[in-house]
C-alpha positions in Angstrom: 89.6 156.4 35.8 88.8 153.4 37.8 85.4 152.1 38.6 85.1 151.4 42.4 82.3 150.1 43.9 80.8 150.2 47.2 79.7 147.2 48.1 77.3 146.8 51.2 78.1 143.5 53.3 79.1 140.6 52.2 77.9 137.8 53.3 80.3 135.1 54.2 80.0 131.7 52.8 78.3 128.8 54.6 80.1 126.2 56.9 81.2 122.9 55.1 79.2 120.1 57.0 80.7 117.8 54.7 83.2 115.9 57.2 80.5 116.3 60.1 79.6 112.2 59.6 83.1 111.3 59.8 83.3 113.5 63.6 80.3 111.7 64.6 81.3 108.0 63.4 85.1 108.7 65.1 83.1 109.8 68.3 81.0 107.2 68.6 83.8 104.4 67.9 85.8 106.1 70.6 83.2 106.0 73.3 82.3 102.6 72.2 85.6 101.2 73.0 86.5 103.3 76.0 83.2 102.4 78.2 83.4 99.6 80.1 80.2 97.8 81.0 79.0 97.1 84.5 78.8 93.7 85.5 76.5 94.1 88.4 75.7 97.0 90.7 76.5 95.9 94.7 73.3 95.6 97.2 75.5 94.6 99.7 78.8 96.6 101.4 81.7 95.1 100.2 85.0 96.3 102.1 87.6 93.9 101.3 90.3 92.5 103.3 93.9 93.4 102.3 96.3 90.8 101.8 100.0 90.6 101.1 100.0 88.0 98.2 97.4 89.3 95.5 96.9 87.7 91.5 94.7 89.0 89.6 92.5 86.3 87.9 91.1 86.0 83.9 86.7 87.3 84.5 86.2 84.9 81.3 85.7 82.0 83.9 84.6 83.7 87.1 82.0 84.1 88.7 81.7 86.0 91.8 80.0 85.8 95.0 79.6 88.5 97.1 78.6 88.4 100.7 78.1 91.4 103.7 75.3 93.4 105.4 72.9 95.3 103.0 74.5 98.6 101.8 72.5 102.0 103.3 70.1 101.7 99.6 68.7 98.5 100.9 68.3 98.9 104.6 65.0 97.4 104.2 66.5 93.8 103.9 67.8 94.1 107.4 70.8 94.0 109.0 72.2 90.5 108.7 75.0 89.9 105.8 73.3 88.5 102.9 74.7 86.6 99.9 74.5 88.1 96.0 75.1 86.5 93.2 74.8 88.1 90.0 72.4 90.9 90.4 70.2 89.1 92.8 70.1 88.5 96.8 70.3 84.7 97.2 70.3 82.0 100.5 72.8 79.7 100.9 70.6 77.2 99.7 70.4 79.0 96.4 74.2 79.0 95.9 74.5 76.0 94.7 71.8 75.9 92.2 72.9 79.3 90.8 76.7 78.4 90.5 76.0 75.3 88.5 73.7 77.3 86.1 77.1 80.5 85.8 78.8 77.2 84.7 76.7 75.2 82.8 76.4 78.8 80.8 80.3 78.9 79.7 82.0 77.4 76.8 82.5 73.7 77.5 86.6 74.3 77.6 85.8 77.1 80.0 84.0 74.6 82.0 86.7 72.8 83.3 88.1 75.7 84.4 85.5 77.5 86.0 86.5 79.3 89.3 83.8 81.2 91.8 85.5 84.1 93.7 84.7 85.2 96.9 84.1 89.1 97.5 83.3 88.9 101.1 83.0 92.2 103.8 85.8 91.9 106.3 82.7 92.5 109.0 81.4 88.9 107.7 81.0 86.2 110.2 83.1 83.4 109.2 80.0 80.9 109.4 78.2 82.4 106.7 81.5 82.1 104.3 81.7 78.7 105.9 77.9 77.8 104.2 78.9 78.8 100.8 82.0 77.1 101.0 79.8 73.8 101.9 77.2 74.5 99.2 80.5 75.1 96.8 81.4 71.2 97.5 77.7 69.5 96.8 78.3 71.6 93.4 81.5 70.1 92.7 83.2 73.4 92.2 86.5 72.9 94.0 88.6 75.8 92.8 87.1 78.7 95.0 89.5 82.1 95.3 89.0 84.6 98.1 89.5 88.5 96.5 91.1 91.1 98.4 92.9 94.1 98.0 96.5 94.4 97.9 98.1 95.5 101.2 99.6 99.2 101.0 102.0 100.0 103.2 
């Protein structure tokens, strides 16, 4: 005769958290090449203008100038278009200074090549793109692009 016995619950065995550091290390490598950083966050409304001829150009040696009337977060600035660079509101008179320090902050082959784009509202008066163009030239930075959309048709 054969012995059975009646055993009560068994407990099942415990999770294997063995390969848990290799999940989290494959995570975080994946999310630290998929985000892509912000450059800097837009005080001003920038609708671009759509053109029919549109390059795209290398951000290594750009910097960009944006230029429009203060978007609805900054109303308190007013209602005349304003001029950012970087992260901060500038005047025209502080276009120049700030250009030369974008470049002087490059790699000395990048110099040379150094190009300032133009993101400018389409509602912009043409005299205030006219300014920075002028305080472009007492920098010496000659090779100025104007960015717009591609036109969709």
């Amino acid at each position: 005769m054969s012995k059975f016995k009646k055993g009560g619950k068994s407990e099942l065995p415990a999770i294997s958290t063995a390969s848990l550091p290799d999940i989290v290390f494959m995570l975080l490598f994946f999310f630290m090449v998929a985000t892509v950083m912000r450059d800097s966050s837009l005080m001003i409304e920038n609708i671009l203008p759509s053109a029919d001829q549109v390059e795209k150009l290398k951000k290594d040696r750009t910097a960009f100038i944006y230029a429009g009337k203060p978007s609805s977060q900054f109303l308190h600035l007013g209602t005349e278009p304003r001029i950012q660079f970087n992260d901060a509101l500038i005047t025209v008179d502080d276009v120049q200074l700030s250009v030369l320090s974008a470049q002087g902050e490059l790699v000395e082959e990048l110099q040379k090549k150094f190009v300032v784009g133009l993101k400018v509202d389409k509602n912009t008066h043409a005299g205030l793109v006219s300014d920075i163009k002028q305080e472009l030239r007492k920098a010496n930075t000659l090779k100025v692009m104007y960015i717009a959309n591609a036109k969709t048709e």
